[in-house]
Each structure stands twice: as structure tokens, then as C-alpha cells.
C-alpha positions as CSV (number, residue, x, y, z in Angstrom):
1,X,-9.9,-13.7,-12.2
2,X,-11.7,-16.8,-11.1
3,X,-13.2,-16.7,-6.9
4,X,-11.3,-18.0,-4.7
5,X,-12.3,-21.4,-3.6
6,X,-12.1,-23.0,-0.1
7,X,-8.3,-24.3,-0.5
8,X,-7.3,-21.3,-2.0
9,X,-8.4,-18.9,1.0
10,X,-6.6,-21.7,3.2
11,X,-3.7,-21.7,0.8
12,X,-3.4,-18.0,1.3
13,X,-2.7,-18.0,5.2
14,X,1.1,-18.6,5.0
15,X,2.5,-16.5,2.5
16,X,-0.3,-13.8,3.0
17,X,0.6,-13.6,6.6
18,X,4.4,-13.3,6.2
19,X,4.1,-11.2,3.2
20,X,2.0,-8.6,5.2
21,X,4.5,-8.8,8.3
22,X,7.4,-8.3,5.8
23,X,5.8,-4.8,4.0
24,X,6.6,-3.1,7.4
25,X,10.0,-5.0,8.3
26,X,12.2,-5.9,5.3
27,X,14.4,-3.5,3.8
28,X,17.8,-4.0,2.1
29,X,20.6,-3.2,4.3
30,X,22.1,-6.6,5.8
31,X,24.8,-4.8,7.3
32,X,26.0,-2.3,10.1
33,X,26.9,0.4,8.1
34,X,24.5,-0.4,5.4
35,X,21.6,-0.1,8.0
36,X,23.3,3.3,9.4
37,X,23.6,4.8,6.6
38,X,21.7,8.0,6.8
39,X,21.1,11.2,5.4
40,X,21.7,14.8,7.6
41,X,18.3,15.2,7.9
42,X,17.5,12.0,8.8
43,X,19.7,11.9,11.5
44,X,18.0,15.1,13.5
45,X,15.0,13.3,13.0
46,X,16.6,10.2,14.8
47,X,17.7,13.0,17.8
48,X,14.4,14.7,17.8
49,X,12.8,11.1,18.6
50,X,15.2,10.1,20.9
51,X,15.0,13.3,22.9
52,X,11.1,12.6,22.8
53,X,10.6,9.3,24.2
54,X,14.1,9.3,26.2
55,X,11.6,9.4,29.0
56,X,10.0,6.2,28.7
57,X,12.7,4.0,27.5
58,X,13.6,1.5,30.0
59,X,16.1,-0.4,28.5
60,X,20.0,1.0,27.0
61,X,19.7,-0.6,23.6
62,X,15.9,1.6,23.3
63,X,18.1,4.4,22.7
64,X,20.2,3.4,20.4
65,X,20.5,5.0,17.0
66,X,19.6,1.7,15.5
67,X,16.3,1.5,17.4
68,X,15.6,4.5,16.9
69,X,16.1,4.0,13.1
70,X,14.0,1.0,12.8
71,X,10.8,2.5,14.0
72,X,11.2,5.9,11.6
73,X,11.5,3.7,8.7
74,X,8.8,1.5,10.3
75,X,6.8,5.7,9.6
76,X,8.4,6.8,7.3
77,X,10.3,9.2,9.3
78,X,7.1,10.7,10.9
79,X,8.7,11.4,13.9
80,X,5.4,12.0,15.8
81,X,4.0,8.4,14.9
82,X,7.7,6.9,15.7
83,X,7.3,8.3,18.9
84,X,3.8,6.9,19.6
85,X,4.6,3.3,18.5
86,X,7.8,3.6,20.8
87,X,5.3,4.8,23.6
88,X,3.2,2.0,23.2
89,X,6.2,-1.0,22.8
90,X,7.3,0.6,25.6
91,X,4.2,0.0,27.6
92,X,3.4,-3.5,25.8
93,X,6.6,-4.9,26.7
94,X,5.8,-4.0,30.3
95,X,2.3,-5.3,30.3
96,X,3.7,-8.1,29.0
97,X,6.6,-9.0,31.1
98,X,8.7,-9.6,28.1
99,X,11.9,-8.3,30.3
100,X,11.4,-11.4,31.6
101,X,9.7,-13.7,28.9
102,X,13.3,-15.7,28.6
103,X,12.7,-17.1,32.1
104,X,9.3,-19.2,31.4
105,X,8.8,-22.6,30.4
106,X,7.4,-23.8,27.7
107,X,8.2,-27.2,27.6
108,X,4.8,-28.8,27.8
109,X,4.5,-26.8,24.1
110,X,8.0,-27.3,22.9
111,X,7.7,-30.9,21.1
112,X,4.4,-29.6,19.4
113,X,6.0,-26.3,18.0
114,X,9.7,-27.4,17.1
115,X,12.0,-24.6,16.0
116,X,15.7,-24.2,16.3
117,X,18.4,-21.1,15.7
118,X,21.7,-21.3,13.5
119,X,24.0,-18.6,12.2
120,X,24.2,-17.8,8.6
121,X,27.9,-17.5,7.2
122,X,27.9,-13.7,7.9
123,X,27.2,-14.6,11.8
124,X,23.7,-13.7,11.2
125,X,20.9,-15.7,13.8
126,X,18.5,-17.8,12.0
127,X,15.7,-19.1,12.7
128,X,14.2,-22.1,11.5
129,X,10.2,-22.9,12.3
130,X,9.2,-26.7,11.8
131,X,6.6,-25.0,10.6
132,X,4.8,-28.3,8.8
133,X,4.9,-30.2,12.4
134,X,2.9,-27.6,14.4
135,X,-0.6,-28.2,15.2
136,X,-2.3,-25.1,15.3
137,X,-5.5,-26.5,15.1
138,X,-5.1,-28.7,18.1
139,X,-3.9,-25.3,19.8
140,X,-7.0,-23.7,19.2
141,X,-9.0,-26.6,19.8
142,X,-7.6,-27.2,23.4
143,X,-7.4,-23.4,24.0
144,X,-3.4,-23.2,24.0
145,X,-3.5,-20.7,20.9
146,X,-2.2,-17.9,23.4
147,X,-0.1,-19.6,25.3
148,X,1.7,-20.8,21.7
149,X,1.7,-17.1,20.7
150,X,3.8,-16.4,23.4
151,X,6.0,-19.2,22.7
152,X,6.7,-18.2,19.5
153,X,6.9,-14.1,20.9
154,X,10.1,-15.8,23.2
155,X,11.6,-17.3,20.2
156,X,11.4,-14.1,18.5
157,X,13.0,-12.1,21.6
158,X,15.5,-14.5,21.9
159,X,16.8,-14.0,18.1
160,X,16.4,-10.1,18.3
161,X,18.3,-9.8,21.4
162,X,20.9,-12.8,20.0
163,X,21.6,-9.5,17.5
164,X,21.8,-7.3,20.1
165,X,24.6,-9.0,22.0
166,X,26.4,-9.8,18.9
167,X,26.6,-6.2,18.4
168,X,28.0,-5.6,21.8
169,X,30.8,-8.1,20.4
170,X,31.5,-5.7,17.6
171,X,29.9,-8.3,15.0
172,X,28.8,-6.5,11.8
173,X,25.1,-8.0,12.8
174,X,21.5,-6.0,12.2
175,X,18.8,-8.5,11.3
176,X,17.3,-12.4,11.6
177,X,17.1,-14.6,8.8
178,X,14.0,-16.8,8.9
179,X,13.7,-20.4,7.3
180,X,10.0,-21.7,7.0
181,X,9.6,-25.4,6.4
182,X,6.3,-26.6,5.2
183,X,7.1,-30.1,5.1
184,X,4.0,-32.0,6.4
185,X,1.9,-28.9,5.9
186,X,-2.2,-29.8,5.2
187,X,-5.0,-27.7,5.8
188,X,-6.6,-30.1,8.6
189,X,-4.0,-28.6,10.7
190,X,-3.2,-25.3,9.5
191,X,-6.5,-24.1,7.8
192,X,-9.3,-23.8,10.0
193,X,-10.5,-20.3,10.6
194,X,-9.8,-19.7,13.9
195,X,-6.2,-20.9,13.1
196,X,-6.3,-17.8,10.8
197,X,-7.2,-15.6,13.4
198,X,-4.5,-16.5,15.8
199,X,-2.0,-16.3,13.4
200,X,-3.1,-12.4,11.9
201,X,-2.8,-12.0,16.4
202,X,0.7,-12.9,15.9
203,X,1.3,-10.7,12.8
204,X,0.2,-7.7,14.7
205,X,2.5,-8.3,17.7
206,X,5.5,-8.8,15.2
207,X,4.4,-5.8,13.5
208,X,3.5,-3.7,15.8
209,X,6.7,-5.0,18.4
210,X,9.0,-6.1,16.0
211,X,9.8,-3.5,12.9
212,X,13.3,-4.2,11.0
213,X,14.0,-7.5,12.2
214,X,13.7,-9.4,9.3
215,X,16.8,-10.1,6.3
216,X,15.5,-12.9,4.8
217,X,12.2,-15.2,4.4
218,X,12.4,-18.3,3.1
219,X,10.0,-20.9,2.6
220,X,11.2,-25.0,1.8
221,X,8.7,-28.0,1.1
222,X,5.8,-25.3,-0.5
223,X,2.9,-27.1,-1.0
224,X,1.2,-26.1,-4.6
225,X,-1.7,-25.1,-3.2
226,X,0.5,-22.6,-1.1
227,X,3.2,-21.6,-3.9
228,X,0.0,-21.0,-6.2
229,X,-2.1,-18.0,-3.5
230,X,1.2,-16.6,-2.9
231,X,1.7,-15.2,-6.4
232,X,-1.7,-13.3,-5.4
233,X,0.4,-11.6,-3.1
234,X,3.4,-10.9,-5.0
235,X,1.2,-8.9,-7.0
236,X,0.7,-7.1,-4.4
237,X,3.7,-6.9,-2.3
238,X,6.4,-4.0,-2.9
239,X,9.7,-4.7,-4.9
240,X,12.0,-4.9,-1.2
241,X,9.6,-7.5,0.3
242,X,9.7,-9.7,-3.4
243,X,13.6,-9.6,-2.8
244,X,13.4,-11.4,0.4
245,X,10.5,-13.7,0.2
246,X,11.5,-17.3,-1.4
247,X,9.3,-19.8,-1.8
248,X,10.8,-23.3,-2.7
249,X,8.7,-26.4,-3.6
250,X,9.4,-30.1,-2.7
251,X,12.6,-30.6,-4.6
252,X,15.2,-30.7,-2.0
253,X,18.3,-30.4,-4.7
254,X,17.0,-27.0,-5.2
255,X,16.0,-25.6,-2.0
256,X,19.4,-27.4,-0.3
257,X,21.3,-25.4,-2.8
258,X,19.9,-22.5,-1.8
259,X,20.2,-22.5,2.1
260,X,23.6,-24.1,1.5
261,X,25.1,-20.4,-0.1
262,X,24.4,-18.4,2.9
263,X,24.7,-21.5,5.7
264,X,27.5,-23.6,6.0
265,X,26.2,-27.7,6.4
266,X,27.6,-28.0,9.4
267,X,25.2,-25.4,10.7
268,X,22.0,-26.4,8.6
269,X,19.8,-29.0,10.3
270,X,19.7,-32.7,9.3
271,X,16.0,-32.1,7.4
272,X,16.9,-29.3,5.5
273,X,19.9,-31.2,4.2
274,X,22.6,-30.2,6.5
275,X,24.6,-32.1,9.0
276,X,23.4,-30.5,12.3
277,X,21.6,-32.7,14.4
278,X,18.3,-31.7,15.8
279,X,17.5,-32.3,19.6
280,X,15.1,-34.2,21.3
281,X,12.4,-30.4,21.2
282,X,14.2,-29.2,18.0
């Protein structure tokens, strides 16, 4: 295999990032019951965890079976690892003040960074990341990389606990979808090094925050550059995270089609070929 040039380490960033984020939070249960479905065993290991860390949870939904769940298959059922990564979300989320993360303002950042949510025909949230239009490199440059992070960490809250209350609504809901659109992307913006570091600073706090959020990952207006590194991580990536990784070039047709059998048009935004107008921020 030839080195990898320049481009190609930049053309890597995208995909590689998501594809790494997706090992630890993709699986194939979409559903309620799908996700629930456990074996004996497995459930006394969701009881001995709970009965560990019921201590430190602060929250109701923490001791759920579902959240339990997420972080034993985030282990692999090693209940003593579960319960350290619960220990430490626990202690993030406080240090963090992400009880609270809803209430800040982040409209000096908002027009730079557009994303919106939808629903998916199932009821699922999605979100949808303008992810072309965002200037990381003018982040970093003006030493707003952090501030963007945390942006982007209340947009994730606010589609995880969008699937918590529609739950609590008795909707057959467990995951996000996520729509990537690449449309504008070019390494100026998105390549620089530092860029790459801020972004892996995001993957750990989804990762390590975050497990079993994800149902989907698709990504519209690929550039070739992009589409081309990503089959270095395909062969790589595990057979679950190949199922829920798309990556769609510029041909709208194809991509429109695809986001079209899982969201109604009325619910899909104007650029990606839907009829839902985008706001003034989104």
C-alpha cells in the first residue's frame, strides 16, 4: 500500500473520527424491546451494577435498566469496568455542569456551527450537523475550539435526553440518528492539525459520556478525497459499525433517496432535499 500523502491524512479526519466513536456505540437493536433483550445472566449482571453504583447516581433515568445496559455492552459485561466508567460520568457530568448545560447560550457560536434535529418516521431524533459550513479552523485560530466542543456536547444532551422523554411518553425510542453533511467541506477549514486534535477531544467525551446513543451515521455531499480514506477504515471497522456508517457522494438523487425511506420530506431540511425550512441559526 502506497504512504499516505498530506490530503489523505486530512481526508482521514471525518470518517476516521466517527468510525472510531461508532466501534464503542453502534449496535443493532433500534428498538425498545430489541435493545432489552437480554439473557438471565445478563440481567444479574445489570443488578449487580446497579446495586454498585446506586450510590452515586444522581439522576432517575441513571438507574434505569437501559443505562445500565448501555455501559455493560460499552465493557462487555465487565461489570467492574461498567461500574468505573459510571463512577467517572457520574463525576464528569458534575464537573461539568451538564445538569445544567441546556441553560447556556451559545448564540455568538450558533450561525458558525449550524445543526438542526428532526424525527425519523419511527419517532426517532435526528440530528443533522451542517457539517461542511463549520469553521473549525477559525475556532482554533481564535481560541473558541472549547467553547465549540461544548456546543456541540449540548446538542448531543439535548438529543439523548429528547429519547429519554420520549420514553416517558411510552414511544418505542432507544437511539439518535445522525446525518453528516459535507457539502462545502475543504481542508483549509477542516484539515489543519490542531483541528484534528480538537475533534479526537470531542470523540473521547462522546465515547467516554456517550456509549449506545448512536442508530445510524450517515454522511451526504462526501468529498472523494474523504469517501477514498474511509475505505481505510472499513477495513478496519467491525461488521455492526459497517452496517450503520453511509457514506454518499455529491449525487443528490441518490443520497435524497436514501434519507427520504426513513424521513418523511416534510421533516427533512430544504438542503438535503426535503421541504422543512431551515431557520435563521439552522
Amino acid at each position: 500500500m502506497r504512504s499516505l500523502q498530506k490530503k489523505d491524512f486530512y481526508g482521514l479526519l471525518i470518517p476516521s473520527v466517527i468510525a472510531v466513536l461508532c466501534f464503542a456505540s453502534l449496535g443493532n437493536a433500534t428498538n425498545l424491546e430489541d435493545e432489552l433483550r437480554i439473557t438471565y445472566d445478563q440481567k444479574l449482571a445489570i443488578d449487580k451494577l446497579r446495586g454498585r453504583v446506586l450510590p452515586y447516581l444522581t439522576e432517575s433515568y441513571m438507574k434505569e435498566d437501559l443505562h445500565m445496559l448501555r455501559w455493560l455492552r460499552a465493557t462487555k459485561f465487565n461489570v467492574e469496568e461498567a461500574q468505573k466508567r459510571i463512577i467517572q460520568n457520574v463525576k464528569w457530568r458534575k464537573q461539568n455542569k451538564i445538569a445544567t448545560i441546556h441553560l447556556e447560550d451559545f448564540s455568538d457560536i450558533a450561525d458558525e456551527f449550524p445543526y438542526t434535529f428532526t424525527v425519523d418516521k419511527q419517532g426517532q431524533p435526528v440530528f443533522i450537523g451542517f457539517a461542511g459550513e463549520w469553521d473549525v479552523r477559525g475556532a482554533v485560530l481564535t481560541g473558541r475550539a472549547q467553547r465549540v466542543i461544548r456546543y456541540i456536547n449540548q446538542a448531543l444532551e439535548h438529543g439523548v435526553k429528547m429519547v429519554r422523554d420520549l420514553q416517558q411518553e411510552g414511544k418505542n425510542v432507544t437511539r439518535l440518528n445522525l446525518i453528516i453533511d459535507l457539502d462545502g467541506f475543504n481542508i483549509r477549514q477542516h484539515g489543519c492539525v490542531q483541528c484534528l486534535f480538537r475533534i479526537l477531544d470531542f470523540l473521547l467525551l462522546y465515547d467516554n459520556n456517550y456509549p449506545g446513543t448512536a442508530d445510524r451515521v450517515i454522511f451526504t455531499n462526501t468529498p472523494p478525497t474523504v469517501a477514498a480514506a474511509a475505505e481505510i477504515v472499513r477495513a478496519n471497522a467491525n461488521s455492526e459499525t459497517m452496517k450503520a456508517i453511509k457514506l454518499y457522494g455529491h449525487d443528490k438523487n441518490v443520497w435524497r433517496k436514501a434519507l427520504l425511506e426513513f424521513i418523511d420530506s416534510s421533516m427533512l431540511p430544504e438542503k438535503l432535499g426535503g421541504t422543512r425550512k431551515r431557520s435563521a441559526t439552522t
